[in-house]
DRENPA-3360 file (N, C-alpha, C; in nm, 2 decimals, always signed):
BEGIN
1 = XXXXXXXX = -1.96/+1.89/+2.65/-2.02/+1.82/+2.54/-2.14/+1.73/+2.60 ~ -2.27/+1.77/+2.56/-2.38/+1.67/+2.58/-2.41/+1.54/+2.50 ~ -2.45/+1.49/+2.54/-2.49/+1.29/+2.48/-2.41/+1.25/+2.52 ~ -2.45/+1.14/+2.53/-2.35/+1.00/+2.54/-2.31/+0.93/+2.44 ~ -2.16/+0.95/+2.46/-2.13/+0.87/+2.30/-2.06/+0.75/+2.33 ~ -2.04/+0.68/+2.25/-2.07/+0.54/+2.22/-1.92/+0.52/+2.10 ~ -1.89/+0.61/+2.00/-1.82/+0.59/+1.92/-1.73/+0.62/+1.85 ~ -1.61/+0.70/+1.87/-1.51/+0.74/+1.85/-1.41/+0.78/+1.73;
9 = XXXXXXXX = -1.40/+0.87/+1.67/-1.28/+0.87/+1.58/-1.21/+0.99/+1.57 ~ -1.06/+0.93/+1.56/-0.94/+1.03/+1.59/-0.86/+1.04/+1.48 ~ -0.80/+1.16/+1.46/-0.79/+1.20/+1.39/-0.61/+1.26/+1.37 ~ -0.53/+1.24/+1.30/-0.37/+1.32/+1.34/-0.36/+1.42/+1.22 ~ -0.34/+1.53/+1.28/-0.31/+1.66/+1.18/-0.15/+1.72/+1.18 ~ -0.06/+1.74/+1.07/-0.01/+1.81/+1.06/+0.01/+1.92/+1.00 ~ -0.04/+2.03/+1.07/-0.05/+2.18/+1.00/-0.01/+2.26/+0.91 ~ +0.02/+2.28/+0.75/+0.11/+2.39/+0.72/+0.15/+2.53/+0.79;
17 = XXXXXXXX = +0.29/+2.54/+0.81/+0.34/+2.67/+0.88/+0.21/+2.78/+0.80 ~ +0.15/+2.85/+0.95/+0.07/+2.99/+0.90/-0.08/+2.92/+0.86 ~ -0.07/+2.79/+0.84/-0.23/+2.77/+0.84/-0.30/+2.75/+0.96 ~ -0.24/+2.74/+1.11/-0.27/+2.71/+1.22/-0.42/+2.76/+1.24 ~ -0.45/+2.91/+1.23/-0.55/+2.98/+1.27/-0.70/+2.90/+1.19 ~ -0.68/+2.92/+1.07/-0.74/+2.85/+0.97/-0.80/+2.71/+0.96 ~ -0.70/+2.65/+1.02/-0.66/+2.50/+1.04/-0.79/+2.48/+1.19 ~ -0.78/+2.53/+1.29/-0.85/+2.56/+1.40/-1.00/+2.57/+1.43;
25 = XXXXXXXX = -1.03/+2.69/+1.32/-1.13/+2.77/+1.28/-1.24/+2.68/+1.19 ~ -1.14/+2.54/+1.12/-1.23/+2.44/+1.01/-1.25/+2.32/+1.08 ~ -1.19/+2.30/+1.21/-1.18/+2.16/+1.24/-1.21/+2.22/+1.42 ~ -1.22/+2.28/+1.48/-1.28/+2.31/+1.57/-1.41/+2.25/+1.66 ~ -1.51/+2.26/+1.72/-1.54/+2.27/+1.76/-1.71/+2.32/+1.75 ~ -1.67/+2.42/+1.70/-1.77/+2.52/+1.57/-1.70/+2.53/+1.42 ~ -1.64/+2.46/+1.44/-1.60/+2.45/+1.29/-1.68/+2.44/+1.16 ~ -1.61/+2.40/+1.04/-1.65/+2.37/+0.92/-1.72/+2.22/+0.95;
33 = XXXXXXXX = -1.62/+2.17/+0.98/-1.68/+1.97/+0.98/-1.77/+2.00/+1.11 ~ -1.80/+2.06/+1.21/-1.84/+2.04/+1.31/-2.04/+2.10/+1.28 ~ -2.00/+2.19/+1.22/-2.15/+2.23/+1.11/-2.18/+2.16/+1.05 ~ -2.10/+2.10/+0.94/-2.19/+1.99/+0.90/-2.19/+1.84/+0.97 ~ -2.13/+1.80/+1.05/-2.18/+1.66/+1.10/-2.32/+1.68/+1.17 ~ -2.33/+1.79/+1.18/-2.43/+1.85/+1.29/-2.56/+1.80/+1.19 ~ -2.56/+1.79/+1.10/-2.64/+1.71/+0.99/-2.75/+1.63/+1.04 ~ -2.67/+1.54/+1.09/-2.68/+1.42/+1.19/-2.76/+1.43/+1.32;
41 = XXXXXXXX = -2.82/+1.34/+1.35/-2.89/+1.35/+1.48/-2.78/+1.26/+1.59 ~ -2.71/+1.16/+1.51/-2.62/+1.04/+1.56/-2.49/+1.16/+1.66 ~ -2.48/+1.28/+1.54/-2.31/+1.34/+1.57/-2.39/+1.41/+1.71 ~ -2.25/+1.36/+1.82/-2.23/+1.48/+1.97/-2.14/+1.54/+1.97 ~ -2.04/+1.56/+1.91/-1.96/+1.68/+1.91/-1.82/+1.66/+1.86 ~ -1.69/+1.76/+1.87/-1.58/+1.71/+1.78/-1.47/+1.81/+1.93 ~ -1.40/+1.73/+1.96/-1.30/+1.81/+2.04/-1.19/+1.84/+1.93 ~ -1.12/+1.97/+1.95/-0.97/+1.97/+1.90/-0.86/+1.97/+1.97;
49 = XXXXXXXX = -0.76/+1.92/+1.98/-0.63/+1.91/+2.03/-0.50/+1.95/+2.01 ~ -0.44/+2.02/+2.03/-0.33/+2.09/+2.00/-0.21/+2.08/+2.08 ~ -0.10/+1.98/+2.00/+0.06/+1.93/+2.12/+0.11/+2.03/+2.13 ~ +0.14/+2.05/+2.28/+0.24/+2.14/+2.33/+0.36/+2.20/+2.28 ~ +0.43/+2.00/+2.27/+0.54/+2.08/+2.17/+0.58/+2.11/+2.01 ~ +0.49/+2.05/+1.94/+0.46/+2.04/+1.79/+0.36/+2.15/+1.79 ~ +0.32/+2.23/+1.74/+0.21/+2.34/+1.76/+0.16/+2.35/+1.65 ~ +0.22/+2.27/+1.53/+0.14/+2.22/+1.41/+0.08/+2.11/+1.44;
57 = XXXXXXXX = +0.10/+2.02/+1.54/+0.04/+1.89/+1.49/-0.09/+1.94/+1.60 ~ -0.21/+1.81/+1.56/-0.34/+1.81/+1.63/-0.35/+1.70/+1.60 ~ -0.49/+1.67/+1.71/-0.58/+1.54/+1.73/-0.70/+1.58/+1.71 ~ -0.81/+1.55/+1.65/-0.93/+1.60/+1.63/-0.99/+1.44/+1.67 ~ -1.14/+1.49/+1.77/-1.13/+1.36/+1.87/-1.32/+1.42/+1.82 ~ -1.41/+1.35/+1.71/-1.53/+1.34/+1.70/-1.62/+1.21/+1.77 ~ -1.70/+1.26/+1.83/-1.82/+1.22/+1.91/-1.93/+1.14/+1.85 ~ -1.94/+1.02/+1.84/-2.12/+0.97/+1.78/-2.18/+0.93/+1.83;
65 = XXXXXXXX = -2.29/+0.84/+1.86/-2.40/+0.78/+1.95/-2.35/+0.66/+1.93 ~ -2.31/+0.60/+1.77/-2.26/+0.48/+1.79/-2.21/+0.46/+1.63 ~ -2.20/+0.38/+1.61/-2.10/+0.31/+1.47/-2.21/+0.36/+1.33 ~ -2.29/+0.31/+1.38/-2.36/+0.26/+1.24/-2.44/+0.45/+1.22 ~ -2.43/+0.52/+1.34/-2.46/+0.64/+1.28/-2.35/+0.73/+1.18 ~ -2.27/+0.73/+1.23/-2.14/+0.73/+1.15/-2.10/+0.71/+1.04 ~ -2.12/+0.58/+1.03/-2.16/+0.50/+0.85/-2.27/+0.56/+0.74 ~ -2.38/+0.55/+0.84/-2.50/+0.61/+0.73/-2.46/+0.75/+0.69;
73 = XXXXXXXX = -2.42/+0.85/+0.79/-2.43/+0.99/+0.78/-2.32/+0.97/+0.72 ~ -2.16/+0.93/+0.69/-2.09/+0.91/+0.60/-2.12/+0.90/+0.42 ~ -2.22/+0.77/+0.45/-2.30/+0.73/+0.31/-2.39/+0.81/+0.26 ~ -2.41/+0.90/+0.33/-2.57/+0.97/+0.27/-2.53/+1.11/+0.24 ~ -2.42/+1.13/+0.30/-2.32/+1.29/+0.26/-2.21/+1.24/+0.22 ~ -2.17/+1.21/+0.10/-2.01/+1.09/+0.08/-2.03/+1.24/+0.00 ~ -2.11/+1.30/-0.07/-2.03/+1.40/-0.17/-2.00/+1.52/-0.10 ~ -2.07/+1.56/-0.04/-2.01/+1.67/+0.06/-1.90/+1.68/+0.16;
81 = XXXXXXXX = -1.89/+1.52/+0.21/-1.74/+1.53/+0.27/-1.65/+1.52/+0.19 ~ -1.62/+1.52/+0.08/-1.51/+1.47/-0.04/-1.53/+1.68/-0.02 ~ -1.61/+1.71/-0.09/-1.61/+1.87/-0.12/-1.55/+1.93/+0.01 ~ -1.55/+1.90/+0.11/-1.53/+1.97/+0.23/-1.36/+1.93/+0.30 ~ -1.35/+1.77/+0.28/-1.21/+1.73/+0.30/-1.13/+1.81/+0.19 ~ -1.16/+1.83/+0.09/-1.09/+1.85/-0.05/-1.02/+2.01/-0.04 ~ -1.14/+2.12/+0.03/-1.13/+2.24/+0.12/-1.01/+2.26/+0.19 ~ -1.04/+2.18/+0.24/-0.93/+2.15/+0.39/-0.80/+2.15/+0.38;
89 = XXXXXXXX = -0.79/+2.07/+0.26/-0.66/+1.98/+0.23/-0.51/+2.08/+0.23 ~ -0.57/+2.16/+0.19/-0.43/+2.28/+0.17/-0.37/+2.31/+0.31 ~ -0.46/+2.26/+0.41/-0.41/+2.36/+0.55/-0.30/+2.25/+0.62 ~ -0.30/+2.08/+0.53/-0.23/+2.02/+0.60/-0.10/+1.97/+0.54 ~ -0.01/+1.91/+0.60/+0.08/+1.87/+0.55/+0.05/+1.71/+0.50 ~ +0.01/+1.66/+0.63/+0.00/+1.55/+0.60/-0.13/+1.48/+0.72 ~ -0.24/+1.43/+0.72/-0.34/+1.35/+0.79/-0.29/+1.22/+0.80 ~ -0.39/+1.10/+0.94/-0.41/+1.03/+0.91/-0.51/+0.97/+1.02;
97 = XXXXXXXX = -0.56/+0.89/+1.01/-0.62/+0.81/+1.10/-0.58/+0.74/+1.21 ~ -0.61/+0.81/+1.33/-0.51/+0.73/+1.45/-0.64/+0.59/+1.45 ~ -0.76/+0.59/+1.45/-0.84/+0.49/+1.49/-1.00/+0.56/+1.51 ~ -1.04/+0.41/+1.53/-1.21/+0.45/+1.56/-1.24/+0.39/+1.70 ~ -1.36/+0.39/+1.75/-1.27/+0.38/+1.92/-1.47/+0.32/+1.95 ~ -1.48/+0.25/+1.97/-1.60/+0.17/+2.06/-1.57/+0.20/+2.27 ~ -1.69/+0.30/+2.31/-1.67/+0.29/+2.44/-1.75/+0.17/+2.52 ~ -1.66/+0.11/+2.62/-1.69/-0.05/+2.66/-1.77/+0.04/+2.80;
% end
């Protein structure tokens, strides 16, 4: 991953049985969200994570330059990420927000 990022947000997924591949494929890397944050000049990139022993659950670990890029590109696409979370939603059981993360 190139840039230096500055500002963090993590993400907890639990997968519907048989949505894994899907689930993967949208939240990835080259993903769905990973295309569009790409929007952004702020967005560096989106790691995904997948527990050893849970093989449904994930961490999706997105990259920004800093806070306030995040915010704007939030505010200025609020309808398209509603349309795009809303997409998604079937693949999970349950989301939540582990945190947002400032690098010191």
């Amino acid at each position: 991953m190139s840039g230096e990022w500055r500002y963090l947000i993590v993400w907890e997924f639990h997968v519907r049985a048989g949505m894994e591949q899907a689930f993967e494929a949208a939240y990835g890397p080259d993903g769905d969200w990973a295309r569009f944050f790409k929007h952004d000049e702020g967005y560096i990139g989106t790691e995904l994570n997948r527990d050893v022993k849970d093989l449904r659950r994930y961490l999706t670990l997105d990259f920004w330059t800093s806070e306030k890029s995040y915010e704007n590109f939030h505010s200025r696409w609020s309808a398209e990420y509603q349309k795009i979370d809303q997409m998604c939603e079937a693949m999970t059981e349950r989301e939540s927000e582990v945190g947002k993360f400032e690098r010191t």
